[in-house]
Each structure stands twice: as structure tokens, then as C-alpha cells.
C-alpha positions in Angstrom: -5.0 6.4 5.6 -3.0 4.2 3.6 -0.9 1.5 5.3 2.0 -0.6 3.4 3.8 -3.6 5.2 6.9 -4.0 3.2 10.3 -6.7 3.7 12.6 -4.9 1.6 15.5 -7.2 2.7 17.4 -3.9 3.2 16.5 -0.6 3.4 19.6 0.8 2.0 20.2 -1.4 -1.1 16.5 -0.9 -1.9 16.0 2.9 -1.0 16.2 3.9 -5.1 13.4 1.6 -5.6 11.5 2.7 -2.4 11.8 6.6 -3.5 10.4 5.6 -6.9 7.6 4.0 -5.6 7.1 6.2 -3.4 6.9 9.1 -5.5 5.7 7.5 -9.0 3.6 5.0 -8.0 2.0 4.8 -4.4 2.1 7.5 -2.0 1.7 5.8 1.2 1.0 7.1 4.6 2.5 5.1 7.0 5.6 2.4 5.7 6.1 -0.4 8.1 9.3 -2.2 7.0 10.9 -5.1 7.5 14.7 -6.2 7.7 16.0 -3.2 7.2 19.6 -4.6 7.6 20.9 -2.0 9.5 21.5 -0.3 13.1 19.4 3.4 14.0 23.0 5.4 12.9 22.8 4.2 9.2 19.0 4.1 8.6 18.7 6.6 5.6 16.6 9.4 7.6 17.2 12.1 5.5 15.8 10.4 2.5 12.7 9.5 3.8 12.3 13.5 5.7 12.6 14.7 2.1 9.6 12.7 1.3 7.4 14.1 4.0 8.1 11.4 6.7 8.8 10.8 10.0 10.6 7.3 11.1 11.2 5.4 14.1 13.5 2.5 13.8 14.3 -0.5 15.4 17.3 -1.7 14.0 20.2 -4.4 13.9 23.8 -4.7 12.3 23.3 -6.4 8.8 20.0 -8.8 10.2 16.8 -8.3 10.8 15.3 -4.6 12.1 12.0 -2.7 11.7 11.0 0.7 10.4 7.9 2.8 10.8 7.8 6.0 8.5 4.8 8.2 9.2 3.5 11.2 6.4 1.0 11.5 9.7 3.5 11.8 12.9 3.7 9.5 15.8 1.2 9.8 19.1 3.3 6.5 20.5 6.2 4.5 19.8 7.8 1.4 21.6 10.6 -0.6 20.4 10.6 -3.9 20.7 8.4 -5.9 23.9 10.3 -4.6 26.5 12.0 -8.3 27.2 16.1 -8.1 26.8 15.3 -11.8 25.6 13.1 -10.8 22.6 14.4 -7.9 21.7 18.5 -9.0 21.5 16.5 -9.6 17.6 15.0 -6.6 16.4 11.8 -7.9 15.3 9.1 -5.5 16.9 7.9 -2.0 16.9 5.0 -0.4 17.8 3.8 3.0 16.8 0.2 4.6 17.8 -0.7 6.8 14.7 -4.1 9.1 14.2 -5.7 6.9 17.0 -4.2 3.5 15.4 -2.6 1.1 17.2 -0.1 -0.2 14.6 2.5 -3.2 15.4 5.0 -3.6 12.9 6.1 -7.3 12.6 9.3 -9.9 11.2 8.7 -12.9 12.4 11.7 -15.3 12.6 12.2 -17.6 9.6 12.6 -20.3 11.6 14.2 -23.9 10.4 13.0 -27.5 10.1 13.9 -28.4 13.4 15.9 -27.4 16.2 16.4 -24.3 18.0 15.5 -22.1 15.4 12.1 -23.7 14.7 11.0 -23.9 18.5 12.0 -19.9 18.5 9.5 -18.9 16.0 7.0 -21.1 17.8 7.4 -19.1 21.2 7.9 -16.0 18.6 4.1 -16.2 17.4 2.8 -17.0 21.3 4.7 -13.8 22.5 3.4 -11.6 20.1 -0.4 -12.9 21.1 0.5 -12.3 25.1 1.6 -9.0 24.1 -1.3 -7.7 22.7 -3.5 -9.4 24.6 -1.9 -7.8 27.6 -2.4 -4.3 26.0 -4.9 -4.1 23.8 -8.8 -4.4 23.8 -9.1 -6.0 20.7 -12.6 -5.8 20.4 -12.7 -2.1 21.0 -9.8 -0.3 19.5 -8.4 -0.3 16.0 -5.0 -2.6 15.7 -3.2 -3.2 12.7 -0.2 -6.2 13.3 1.4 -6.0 10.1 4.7 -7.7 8.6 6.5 -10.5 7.0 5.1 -13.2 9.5 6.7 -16.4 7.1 4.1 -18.2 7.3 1.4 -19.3 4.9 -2.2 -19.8 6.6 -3.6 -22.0 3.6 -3.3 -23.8 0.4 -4.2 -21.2 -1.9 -1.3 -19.5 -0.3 1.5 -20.8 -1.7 2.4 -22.4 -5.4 2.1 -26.2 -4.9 0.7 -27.0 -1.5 1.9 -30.8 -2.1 5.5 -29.9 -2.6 5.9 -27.6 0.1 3.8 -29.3 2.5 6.7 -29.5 5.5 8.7 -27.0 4.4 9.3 -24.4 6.3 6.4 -21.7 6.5 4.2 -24.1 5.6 4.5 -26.7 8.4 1.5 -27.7 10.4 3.0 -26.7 13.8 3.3 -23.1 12.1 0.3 -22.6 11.0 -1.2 -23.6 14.1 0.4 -20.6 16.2 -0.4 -18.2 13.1 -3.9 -19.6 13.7 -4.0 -18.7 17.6 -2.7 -15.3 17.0 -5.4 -14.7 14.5 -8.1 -16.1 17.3 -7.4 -13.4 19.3 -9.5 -11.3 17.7 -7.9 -10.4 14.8 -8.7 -10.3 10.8 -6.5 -11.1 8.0 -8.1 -8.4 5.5 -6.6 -9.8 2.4 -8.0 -13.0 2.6 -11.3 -11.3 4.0 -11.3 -8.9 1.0 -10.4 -11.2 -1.4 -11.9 -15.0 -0.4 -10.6 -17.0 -3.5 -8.0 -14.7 -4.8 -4.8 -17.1 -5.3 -1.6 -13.8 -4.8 1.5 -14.5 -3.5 3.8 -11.9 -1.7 7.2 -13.4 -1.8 9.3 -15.2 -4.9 12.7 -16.6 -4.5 15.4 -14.4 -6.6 16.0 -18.1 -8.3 14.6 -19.6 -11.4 12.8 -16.3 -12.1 10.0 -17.6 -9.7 8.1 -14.0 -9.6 7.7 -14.1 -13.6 6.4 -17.7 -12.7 4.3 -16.8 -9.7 5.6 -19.5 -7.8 5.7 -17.9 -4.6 4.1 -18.1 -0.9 1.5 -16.0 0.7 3.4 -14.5 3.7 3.9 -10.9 4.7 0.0 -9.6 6.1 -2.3 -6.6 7.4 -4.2 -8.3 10.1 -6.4 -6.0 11.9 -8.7 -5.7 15.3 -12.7 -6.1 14.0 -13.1 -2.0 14.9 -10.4 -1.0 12.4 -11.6 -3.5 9.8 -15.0 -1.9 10.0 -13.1 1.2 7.8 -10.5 -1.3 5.5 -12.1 -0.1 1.9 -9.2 -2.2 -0.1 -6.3 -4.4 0.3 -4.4 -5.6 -2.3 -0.6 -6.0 -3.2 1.5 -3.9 -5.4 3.3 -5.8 -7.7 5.4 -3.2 -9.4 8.3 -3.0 -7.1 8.9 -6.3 -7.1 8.6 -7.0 -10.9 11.9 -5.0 -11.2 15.0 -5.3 -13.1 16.4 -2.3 -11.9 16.6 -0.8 -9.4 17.0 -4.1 -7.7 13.6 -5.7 -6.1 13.3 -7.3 -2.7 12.1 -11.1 -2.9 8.7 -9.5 -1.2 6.0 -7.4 -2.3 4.6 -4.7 -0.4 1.1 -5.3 0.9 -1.6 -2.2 1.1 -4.5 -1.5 3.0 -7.0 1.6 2.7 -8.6 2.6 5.3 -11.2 5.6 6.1 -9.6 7.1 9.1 
């Protein structure tokens, strides 16, 4: 099984490059997406059928959403936590695929200060209740995948001294990323790859991909039973080395498992 978390910072503008990656160049199995930038009603279904997949969409007028597309159908799927509160943002979906429990992921970007900054902070500690409440994390497989906008370390982002502060690399963030990992959970790139210094997202300005001055932030983290079967992660930097069609700012990340 071959699992792709993906911010294409709209699925629409982007679904070109998706087909052609897609087809050409990685034939995934399951596409978890983030903001997709659009409600259920304009999510591009029909393209994705014709590929051989199945979606179920969380979605919101011009902001945020989530998308799973499945080659290998849905056992379960749950929108959002179930809390009118966390879900007026469509930042959550949850689909249960060939026996994995996969939680699809866009955390809030968050700000400085403010409002904005103590809502990602209660962001990361409902996500942790959550699957603590229904999973067994030491006994089934879990993948909770996404753009989470955070950056655990220093080898995750370009120049740790200039961006130390800044947001999604501020020590209050990092410290709720850290608790949601203790739960029992496994960030494989970093596991597969101990001293690997790759980014996954490069600011459209100052041609910052071509520069690789970017931020570790969008991750597969898995329960210990599903990491048992991760052969490889890595991410796929041809469609975001694009001209045309038109990249996201993100690359998609990849795991392999033997499911």
C-alpha cells in the first residue's frame, strides 16, 4: 500500500498536475489531501473516478478542507471530530482502509500571538484526545498524516537561527507536536532517514524550492504496529519542482508499506 500526504493549496487549480503525477510518475493508493479550497459540490470527483479512485471529502468554501482518494475503497469514514466547534474548519477526516486506521490532517497555521496561535495549540491537544479516545495505539495500525506546520527540529528547516520564533518553529509549538507524537506514535521520515536534512514546503518567493530553503512540515506519523510494515518513506520532489502546470508551495510525502 502506498500512502501520499499531499497540501496541494487547491485541488482544482492543481488537478493537471495531480493527474500527471498520478499517472506518469507515482501511482498512489490512497491520496490524503490538504486544503483543497473547495466545498463537497465542486471537488473534482469525476477526475479522480477516472483514475481508479474513490474520495471522501471534507471540504470548505475557498479555505482549508481535506480529501481522502482510495484505489482500495473505504471500510470507514468520519468527517471531521464530531465537535460543531472543531469542525466549523474542515481540518479532519478519517477513513479506515484495508484494516488501516488512516487520519488525514491540516493543522491550523496559526500566528505569533493571539487567537490564532492559542487555536493551533488546543488544535494539536484535540487531535491527541481524539485518538487516544479511539484508538489502541499500541495494537492497531494508524497512520495521522498531513500538513501539521510545524517543524519538530533543526535539521528541519533552512536556518534554525533565523526562524527560531517564527511561526512553526516556536517552542510552544513544537512542544504540542511533541505530545502528540508521545502518544505512541512514529514520525517515519525522520525514523527512516535519521540525518537526512529534506524539506517539504518552499515559499512561491525568491525561488526558495530551487534554493532549498524550506521547512520540514507536512508528515506520515504512524502507530508502532503499522511501522513494523513502513519499507520506505521519502518525498517526491517532482511536483513541486514545476513550472507548469503550476506547483503547490508543498511536496507530497510517501510511505510504502507491506499491507
Amino acid at each position: 500500500m502506498k500512502i501520499a500526504t499531499f497540501n496541494v493549496n487547491s485541488v482544482n487549480a492543481r488537478l493537471q498536475l495531480l493527474k500527471r503525477w498520478l499517472i506518469e510518475k507515482n501511482p498512489i493508493d490512497v491520496l490524503c489531501m490538504q486544503e483543497i479550497k473547495c466545498e463537497e459540490e465542486r471537488f473534482p470527483f469525476k477526475d479522480f473516478e477516472e483514475l481508479g479512485y474513490e474520495c471522501a471529502v471534507f471540504g470548505q468554501k475557498a479555505y482549508n478542507g481535506v480529501a481522502i482518494c482510495s484505489k482500495l475503497g473505504f471500510e470507514e469514514v468520519q468527517k471531521g471530530f464530531g465537535d460543531p466547534f472543531w469542525d466549523e474548519q474542515k481540518r479532519f477526516l478519517y477513513a479506515k482502509i484495508k484494516g488501516v486506521n488512516i487520519c488525514n490532517v491540516y493543522a491550523p497555521h496559526g500566528d505569533l500571538d493571539g487567537e490564532k496561535h492559542v487555536y493551533k495549540l488546543q488544535f494539536f491537544k484535540k487531535l491527541k484526545k481524539w485518538l487516544q479516545d479511539n484508538f489502541d495505539l499500541a495494537n492497531q495500525k494508524i497512520a495521522v498524516v498531513g500538513d501539521f506546520n510545524v517543524a519538530r527540529d533543526e535539521i528541519d528547516v533552512w536556518e534554525p537561527e533565523l526562524l527560531a520564533g517564527t511561526i512553526g518553529f516556536m517552542d510552544d509549538e513544537r512542544r504540542v507536536f511533541t505530545e502528540l507524537l508521545a502518544i505512541g506514535l512514529v514520525d517515519l521520515f525522520r525514523q527512516c532517514h535519521p540525518d537526512m536534512r529534506q524539506f517539504t514546503w518552499w515559499d512561491y518567493k525568491n525561488a526558495a524550492v530551487w534554493r532549498d530553503e524550506g521547512m520540514r512540515i507536512d508528515y506520515i506519523l504512524a502507530s508502532k504496529p503499522l511501522k513494523r510494515v513502513c519499507k520506505e518513506v521519502y518525498v517526491d520532489m517532482w511536483p513541486r519542482r514545476r513550472r507548469s502546470p503550476t506547483p503547490s508551495d508543498h511536496a507530497p510525502v510517501v510511505g510504502v508499506f507491506d499491507i
